[in-house]
C-alpha positions as CSV (number, residue, x, y, z in Angstrom):
1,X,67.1,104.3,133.6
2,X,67.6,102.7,129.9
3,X,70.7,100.9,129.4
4,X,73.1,102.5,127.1
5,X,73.4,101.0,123.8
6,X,77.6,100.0,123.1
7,X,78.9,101.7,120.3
8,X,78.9,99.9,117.4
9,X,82.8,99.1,115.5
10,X,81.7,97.3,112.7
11,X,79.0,97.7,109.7
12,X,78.1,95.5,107.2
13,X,76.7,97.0,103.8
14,X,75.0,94.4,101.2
15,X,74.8,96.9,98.4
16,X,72.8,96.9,95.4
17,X,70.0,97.8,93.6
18,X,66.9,97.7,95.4
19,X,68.2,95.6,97.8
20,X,66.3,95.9,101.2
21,X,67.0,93.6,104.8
22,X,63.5,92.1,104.2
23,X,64.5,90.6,100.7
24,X,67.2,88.7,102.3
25,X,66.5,85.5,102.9
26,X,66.5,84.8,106.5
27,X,69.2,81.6,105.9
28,X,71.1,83.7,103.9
29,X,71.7,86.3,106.5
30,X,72.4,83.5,109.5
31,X,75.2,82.0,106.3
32,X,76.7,86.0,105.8
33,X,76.7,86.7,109.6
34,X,78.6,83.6,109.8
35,X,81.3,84.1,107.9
36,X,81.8,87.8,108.9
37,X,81.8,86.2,112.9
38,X,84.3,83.5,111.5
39,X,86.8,86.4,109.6
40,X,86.6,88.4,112.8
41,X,87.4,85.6,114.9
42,X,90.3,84.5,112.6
43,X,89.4,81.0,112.8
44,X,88.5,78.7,110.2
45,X,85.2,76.6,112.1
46,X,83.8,76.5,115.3
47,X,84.5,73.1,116.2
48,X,84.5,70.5,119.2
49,X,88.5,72.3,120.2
50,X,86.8,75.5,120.5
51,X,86.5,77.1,124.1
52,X,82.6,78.2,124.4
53,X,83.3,81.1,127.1
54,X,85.9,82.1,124.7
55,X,83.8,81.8,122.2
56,X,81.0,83.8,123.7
57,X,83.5,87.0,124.8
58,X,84.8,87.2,121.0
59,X,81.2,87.4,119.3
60,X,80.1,90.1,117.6
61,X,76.8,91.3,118.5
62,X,74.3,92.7,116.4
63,X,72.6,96.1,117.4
64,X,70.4,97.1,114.6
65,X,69.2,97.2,111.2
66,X,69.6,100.2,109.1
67,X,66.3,100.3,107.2
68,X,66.5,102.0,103.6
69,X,69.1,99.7,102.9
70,X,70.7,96.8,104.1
71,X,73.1,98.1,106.8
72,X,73.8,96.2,109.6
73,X,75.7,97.3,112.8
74,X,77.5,95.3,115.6
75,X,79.1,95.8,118.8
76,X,81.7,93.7,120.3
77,X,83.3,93.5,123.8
78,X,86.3,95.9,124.2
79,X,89.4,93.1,124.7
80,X,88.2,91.3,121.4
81,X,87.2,94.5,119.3
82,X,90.5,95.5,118.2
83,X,91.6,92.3,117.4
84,X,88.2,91.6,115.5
85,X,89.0,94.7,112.9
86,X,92.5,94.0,112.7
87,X,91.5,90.0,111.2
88,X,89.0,91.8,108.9
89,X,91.8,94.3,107.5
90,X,93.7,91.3,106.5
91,X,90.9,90.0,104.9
92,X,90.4,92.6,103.3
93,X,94.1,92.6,102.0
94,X,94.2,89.2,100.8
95,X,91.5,90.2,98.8
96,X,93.5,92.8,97.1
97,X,96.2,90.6,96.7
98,X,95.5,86.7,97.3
99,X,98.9,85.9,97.1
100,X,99.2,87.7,100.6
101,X,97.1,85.2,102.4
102,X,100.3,83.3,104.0
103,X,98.9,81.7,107.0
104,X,95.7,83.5,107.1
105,X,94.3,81.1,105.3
106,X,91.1,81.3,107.9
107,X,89.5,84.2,104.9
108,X,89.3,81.7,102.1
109,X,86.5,79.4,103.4
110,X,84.1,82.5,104.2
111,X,84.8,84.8,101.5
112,X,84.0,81.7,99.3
113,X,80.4,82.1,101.5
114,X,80.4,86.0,101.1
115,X,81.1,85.8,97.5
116,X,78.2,83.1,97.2
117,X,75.7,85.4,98.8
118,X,77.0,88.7,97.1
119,X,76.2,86.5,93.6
120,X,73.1,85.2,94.8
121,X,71.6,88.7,96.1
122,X,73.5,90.3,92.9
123,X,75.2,92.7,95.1
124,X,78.6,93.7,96.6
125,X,79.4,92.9,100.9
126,X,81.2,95.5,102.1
127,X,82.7,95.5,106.0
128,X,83.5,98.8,107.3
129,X,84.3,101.2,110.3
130,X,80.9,103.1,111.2
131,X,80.8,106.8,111.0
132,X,81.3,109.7,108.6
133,X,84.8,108.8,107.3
134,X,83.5,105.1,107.5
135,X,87.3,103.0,106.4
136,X,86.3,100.0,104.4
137,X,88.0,96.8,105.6
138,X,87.1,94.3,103.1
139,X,85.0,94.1,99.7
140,X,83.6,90.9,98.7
141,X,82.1,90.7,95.0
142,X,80.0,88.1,93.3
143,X,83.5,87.0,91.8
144,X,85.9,87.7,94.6
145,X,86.1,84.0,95.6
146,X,87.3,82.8,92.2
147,X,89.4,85.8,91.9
148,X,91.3,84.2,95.0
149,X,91.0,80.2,94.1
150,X,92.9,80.9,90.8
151,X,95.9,82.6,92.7
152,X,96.1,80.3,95.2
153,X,95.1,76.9,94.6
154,X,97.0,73.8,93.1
155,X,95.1,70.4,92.3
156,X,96.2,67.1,92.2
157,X,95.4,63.5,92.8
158,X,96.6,61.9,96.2
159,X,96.0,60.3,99.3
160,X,96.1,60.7,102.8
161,X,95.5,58.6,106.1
162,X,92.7,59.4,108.7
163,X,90.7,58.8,111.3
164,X,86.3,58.8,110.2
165,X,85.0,60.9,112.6
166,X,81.3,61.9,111.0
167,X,80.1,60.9,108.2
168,X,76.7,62.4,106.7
169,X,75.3,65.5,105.4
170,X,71.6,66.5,104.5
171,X,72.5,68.2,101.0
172,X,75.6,66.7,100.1
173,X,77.4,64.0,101.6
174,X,80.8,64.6,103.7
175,X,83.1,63.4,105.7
176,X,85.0,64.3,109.1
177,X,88.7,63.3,109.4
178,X,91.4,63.4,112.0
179,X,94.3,63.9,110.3
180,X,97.6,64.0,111.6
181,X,99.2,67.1,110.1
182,X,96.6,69.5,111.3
183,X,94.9,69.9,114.7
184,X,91.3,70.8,113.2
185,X,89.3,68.0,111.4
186,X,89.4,68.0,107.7
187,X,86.2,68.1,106.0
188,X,85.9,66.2,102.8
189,X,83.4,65.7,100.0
190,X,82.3,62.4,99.0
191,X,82.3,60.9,95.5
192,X,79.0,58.9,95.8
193,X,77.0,56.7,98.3
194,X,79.0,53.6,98.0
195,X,82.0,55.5,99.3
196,X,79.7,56.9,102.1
197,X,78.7,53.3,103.1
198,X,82.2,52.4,103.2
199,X,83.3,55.4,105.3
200,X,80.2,54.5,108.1
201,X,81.6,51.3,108.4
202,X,84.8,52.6,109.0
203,X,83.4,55.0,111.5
204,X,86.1,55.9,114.4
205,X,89.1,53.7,112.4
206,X,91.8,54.7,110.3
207,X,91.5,54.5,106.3
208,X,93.3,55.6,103.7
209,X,91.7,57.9,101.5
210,X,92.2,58.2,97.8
211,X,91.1,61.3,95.4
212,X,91.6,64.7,94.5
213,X,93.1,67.3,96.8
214,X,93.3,71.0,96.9
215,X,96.2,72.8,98.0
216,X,97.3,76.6,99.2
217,X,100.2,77.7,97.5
218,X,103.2,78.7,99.4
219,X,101.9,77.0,102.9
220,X,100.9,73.6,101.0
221,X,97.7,73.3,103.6
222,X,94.9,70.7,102.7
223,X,92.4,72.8,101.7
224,X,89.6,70.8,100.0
225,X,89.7,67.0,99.5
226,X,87.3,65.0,97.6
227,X,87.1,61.2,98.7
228,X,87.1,58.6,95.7
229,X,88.3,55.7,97.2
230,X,88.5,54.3,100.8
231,X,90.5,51.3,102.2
232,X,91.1,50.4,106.1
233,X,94.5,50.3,107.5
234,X,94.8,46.6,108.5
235,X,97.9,46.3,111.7
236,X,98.9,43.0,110.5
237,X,100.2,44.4,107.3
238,X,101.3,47.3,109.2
239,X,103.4,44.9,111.6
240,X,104.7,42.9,108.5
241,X,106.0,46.0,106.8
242,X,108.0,47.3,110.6
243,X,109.5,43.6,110.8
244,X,110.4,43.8,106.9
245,X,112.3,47.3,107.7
246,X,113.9,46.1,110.7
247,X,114.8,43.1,108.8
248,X,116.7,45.9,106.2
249,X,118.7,47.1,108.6
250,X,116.7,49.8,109.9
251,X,118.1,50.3,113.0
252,X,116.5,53.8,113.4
253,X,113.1,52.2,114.2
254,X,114.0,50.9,117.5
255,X,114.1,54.5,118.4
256,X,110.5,55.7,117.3
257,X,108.4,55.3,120.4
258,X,105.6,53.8,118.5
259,X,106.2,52.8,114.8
260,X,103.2,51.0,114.3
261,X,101.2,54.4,114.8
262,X,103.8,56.4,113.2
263,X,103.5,53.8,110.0
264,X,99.5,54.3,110.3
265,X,100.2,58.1,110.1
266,X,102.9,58.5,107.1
267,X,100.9,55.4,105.0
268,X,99.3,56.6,102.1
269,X,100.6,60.0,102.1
C-alpha cells in the first residue's frame, strides 16, 4: 500500500513572465528555500547554538513541483506547522509596514535574499496557504528589501569589542564575532585584506573593532557591521586602567566579580 502523501500548508509562487522551475537556477532555489525555511523557523541563522533534532522536526519539506509555473508545495510536521505560518504572517506584515518589525527582526536578513532573487528572476515571491481561497502570507518584490532598509535602518560610525571566531569567505571576506550583547555571532564584512590578515592573527582573542554599523530602529540591534580597523585588547592596559579607577575612588569595582572581563566587554563600545 502507497504511503499517503501529507498535506501540504505552504506554497511558494515565483511569479512572472515566462518564468518556469527549470529556468531557476538550481543555487538560486537552494538561496529562496532558505530563506523561506529561515522566516518559518523565526530564526535569524542556523548556527553552532542550534539544536539539530530540533532543527530536523521544524523543517519544511518539499512535496512537489507545480509544472506550468513555478509553484512549489511543502509539508511540515503538525506541532511546528502552525507556528511555521504564524512567523510567515508576521513577515508578511512587516512587509506592509516595516516599522512593525519590533523584535522580529529574524524577516530582514531573508527578505533581503527573497528580494535579491525576485530582482534577479524579474519576478514577485509570493508565500501562501494552498487551496482555492489560497490566503497570501507574505509578498516579496524586487524592491521590498529597500522598501524595509529605509524605514528601519540608522548608520553610523562606531566600535565594538569581540571575540574572532572565523575569519574567511570565498566571495567576499567576513568575519565571525562573539559579542557580548547578543547570544548569536555577529557577522561582519571586511574592509580589505590587510584587515583580514590582522583579524586571522587575532583568531580566538578579543579586539576591538572600528567602522561603520547598522542599526534597527526602535530595538537598536547590530544589524550589519563593516570592519575598518582592528586592534587587540592588551590585559596590561586593561589592569592599569582597573587600578587607575580604584585609585579614583571607585569603590563599586570591588563588587564586580570580574572587572578585568567586564572592562574587556564595555571597551570600545
Amino acid at each position: 500500500m502507497a504511503k499517503k502523501v501529507a498535506p501540504a500548508i505552504l506554497e511558494l509562487l515565483l511569479s512572472g513572465p515566462g518564468l518556469y522551475p527549470e529556468k531557476i537556477p538550481v543555487a538560486t532555489l537552494a538561496r529562496t528555500l532558505s530563506a523561506i525555511q529561515r522566516l518559518a523557523s523565526g530564526h535569524e541563522e542556523v548556527g553552532e547554538e542550534e539544536d539539530e533534532e530540533q532543527v530536523r522536526e521544524s523543517s519544511l519539506r518539499l512535496l512537489k513541483v507545480v509544472r506550468g509555473s513555478a509553484v512549489f508545495r511543502f509539508a511540515c510536521p503538525a506541532p511546528a506547522a502552525k507556528v511555521a505560518l504564524e512567523h510567515l504572517r508576521i513577515a508578511g506584515e512587516v512587509l506592509n509596514d516595516p516599522e512593525q518589525v519590533g523584535h522580529n527582526d529574524y524577516v530582514i536578513n531573508p527578505i533581503e535574499r527573497l528580494s535579491a532573487t525576485a530582482r534577479a528572476l524579474e519576478c514577485s515571491i509570493i508565500v501562501k496557504v494552498p487551496g482555492p481561497n489560497s490566503r497570501i502570507l507574505a509578498r516579496i518584490e524586487p524592491t521590498s528589501f529597500e522598501t524595509i532598509a529605509k524605514a528601519l535602518f540608522v548608520k553610523g560610525d562606531t566600535s565594538l569589542t569581540g571575540e574572532v571566531k572565523r575569519v574567511g569567505g570565498a566571495t567576499q571576506m567576513r568575519c565571525a564575532l562573539r559579542v557580548p550583547f547578543q547570544h548569536r555571532l555577529l557577522f561582519c564584512r571586511v574592509a580589505n585584506a590587510d584587515v583580514a590578515r590582522q583579524l586571522g592573527d587575532a583568531l580566538y582573542k578579543k579586539v576591538v573593532v572600528q567602522g561603520k554599523a547598522q542599526w534597527i530602529k526602535g530595538t537598536w540591534r547590530v544589524h550589519g557591521f563593516r570592519i575598518e580597523a582592528v586592534k587587540q585588547l592588551k590585559r596590561a592596559s586593561l589592569r592599569k586602567s582597573l587600578e587607575a579607577l580604584r585609585a579614583a575612588g571607585g569603590e563599586g569595582w570591588d563588587k564586580v566579580d570580574n572587572p578585568a572581563e567586564f572592562l574587556e566587554e564595555v571597551a570600545g563600545q
